[in-house]
C-alpha positions as semicolon CSV with decimal commas, in nm:
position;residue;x (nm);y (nm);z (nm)
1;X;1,463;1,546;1,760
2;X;1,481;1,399;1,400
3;X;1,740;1,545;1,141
4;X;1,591;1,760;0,901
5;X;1,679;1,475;0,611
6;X;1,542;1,186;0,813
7;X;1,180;1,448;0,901
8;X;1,180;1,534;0,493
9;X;1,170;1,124;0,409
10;X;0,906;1,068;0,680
11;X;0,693;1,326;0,544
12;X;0,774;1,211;0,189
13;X;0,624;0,865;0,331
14;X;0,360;0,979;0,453
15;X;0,261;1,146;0,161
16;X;0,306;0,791;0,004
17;X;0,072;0,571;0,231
18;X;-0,155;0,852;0,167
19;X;-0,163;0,863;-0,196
20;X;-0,137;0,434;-0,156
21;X;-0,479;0,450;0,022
22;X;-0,655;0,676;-0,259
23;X;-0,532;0,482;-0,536
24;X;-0,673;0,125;-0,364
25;X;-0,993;0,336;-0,300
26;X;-0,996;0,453;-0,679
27;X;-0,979;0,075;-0,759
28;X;-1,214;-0,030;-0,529
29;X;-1,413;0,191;-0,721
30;X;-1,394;0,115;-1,057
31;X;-1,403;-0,255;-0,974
32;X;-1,740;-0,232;-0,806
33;X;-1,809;-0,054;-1,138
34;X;-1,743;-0,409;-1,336
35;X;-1,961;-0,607;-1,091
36;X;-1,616;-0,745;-0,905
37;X;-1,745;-0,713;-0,518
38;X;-1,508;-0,914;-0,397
39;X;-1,190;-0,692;-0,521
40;X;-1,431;-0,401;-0,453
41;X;-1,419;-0,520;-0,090
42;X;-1,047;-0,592;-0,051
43;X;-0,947;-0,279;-0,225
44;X;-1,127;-0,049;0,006
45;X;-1,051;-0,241;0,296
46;X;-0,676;-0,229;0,208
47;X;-0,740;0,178;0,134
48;X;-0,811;0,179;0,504
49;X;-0,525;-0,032;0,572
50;X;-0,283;0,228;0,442
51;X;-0,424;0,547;0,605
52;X;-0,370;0,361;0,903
53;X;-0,020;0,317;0,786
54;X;0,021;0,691;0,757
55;X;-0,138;0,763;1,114
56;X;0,134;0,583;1,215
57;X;0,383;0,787;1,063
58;X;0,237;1,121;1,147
59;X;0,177;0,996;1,491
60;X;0,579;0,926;1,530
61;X;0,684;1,244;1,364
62;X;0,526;1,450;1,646
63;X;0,591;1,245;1,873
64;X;0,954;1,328;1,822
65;X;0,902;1,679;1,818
66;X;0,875;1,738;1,502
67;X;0,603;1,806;1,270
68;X;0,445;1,604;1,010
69;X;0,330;1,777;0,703
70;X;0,018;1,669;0,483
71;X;0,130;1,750;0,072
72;X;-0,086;1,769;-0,209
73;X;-0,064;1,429;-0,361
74;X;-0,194;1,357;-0,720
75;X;-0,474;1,211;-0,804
76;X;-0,456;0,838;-0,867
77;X;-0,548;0,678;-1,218
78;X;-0,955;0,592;-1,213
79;X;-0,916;0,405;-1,540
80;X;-0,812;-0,006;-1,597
81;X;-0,828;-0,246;-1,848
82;X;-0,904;-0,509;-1,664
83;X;-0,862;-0,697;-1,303
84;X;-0,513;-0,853;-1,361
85;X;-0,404;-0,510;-1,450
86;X;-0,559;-0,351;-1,130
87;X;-0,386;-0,639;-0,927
88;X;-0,027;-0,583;-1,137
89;X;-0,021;-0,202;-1,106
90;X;-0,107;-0,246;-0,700
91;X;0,203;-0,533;-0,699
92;X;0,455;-0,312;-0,878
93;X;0,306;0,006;-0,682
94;X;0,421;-0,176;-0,342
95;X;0,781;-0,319;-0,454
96;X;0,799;0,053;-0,499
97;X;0,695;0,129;-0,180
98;X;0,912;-0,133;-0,022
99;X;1,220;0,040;-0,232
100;X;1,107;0,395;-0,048
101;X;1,089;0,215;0,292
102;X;1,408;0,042;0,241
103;X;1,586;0,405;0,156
104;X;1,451;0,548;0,449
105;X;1,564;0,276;0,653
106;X;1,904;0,305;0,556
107;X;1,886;0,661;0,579
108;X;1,850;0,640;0,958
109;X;2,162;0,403;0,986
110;X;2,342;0,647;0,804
111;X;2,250;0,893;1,108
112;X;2,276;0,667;1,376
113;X;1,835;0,768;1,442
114;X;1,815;0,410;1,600
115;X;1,500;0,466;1,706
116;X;1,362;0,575;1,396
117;X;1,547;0,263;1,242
118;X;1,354;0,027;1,506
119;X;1,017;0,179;1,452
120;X;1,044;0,119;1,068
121;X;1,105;-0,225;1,108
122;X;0,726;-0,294;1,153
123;X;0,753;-0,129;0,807
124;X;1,004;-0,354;0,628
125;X;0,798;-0,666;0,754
126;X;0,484;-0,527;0,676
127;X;0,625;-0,471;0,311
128;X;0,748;-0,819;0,260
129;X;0,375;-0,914;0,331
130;X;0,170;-0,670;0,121
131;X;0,408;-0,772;-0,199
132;X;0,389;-1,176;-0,088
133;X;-0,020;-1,083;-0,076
134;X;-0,016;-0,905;-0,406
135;X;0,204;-1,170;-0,580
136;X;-0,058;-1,453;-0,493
137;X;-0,347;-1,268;-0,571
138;X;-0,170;-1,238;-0,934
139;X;-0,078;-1,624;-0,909
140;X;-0,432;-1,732;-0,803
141;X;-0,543;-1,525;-1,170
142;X;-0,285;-1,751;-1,336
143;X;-0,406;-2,057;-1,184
144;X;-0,757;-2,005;-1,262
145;X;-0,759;-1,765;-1,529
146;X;-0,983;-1,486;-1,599
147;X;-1,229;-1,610;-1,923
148;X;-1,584;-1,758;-1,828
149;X;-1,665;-1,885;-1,527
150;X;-1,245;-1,811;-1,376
151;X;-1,369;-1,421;-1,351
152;X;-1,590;-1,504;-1,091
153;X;-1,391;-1,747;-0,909
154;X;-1,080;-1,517;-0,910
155;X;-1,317;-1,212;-0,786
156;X;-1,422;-1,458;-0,475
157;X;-1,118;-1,578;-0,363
158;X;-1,002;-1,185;-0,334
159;X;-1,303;-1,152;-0,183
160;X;-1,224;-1,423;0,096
161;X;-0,857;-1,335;0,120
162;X;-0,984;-0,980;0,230
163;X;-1,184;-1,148;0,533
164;X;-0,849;-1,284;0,608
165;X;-0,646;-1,007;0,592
């Protein structure tokens, strides 16, 4: 059985993934909006991504016995001034993300929950890839830039990387 502490932060992240997936689907949105297909693509697939991250969650809260509770979450921003600043608010969104997941695993050390430690590892690696993903997407708009023709090319190669991922 988890401790009351440890079952509050697991809901608390699985509140997160949740609200995670809406906002990628809410800029999935608005960049299919500005012609951007590509992003468009990779957002909503990576919206997917992260409700599959909260199954997993919910799915290890009962099975411990416990019971994982769906919160209101709030409604993500719908608005963005352009793609780098889609692509910078998702980067800082997931070092904040990581920061949650690394609290929660420290939490369970703290309680000696070694099991709930060992399942969030997949989390902690998975973390280290989503911000290394979101960095070079930003680097790749740095590279090739974002005026004429760089649009376009920037808007394929998320495109391609979300075939990949």
């Amino acid at each position: 059985m988890l401790k009351q502490n440890i079952l509050d932060k697991l809901n608390q992240q699985i509140n997160l993934e949740h609200y995670s997936s809406n906002l990628y689907f809410a800029m999935s949105s608005w960049c299919q909006a500005q012609g951007l297909n590509g992003a468009a693509r990779f957002l909503a697939a990576h919206s997917a991504e992260e409700l599959q991250h909260m199954h997993k969650l919910f799915g290890y809260v009962n099975k411990t016995g416990a019971q994982a509770i769906v919160s209101e979450i709030a409604a993500p921003d719908n608005t963005f001034k352009d793609i780098k600043d889609v692509f910078e608010r998702t980067y800082k969104h997931e070092q904040f993300i990581t920061t949650q997941i690394n609290e929660l695993v420290s939490l369970t050390m703290e309680e000696k929950d070694y099991a709930s430690f060992n399942f969030l590892q997949w989390y902690v690696a998975e973390q280290h890839e989503e911000e290394d993903l979101f960095k070079g997407i930003l680097d790749k708009m740095d590279i090739i830039g974002l005026d004429g023709r760089g649009l376009f090319m920037v808007d394929r190669e998320i495109g391609a990387m979300g075939a990949k991922h």
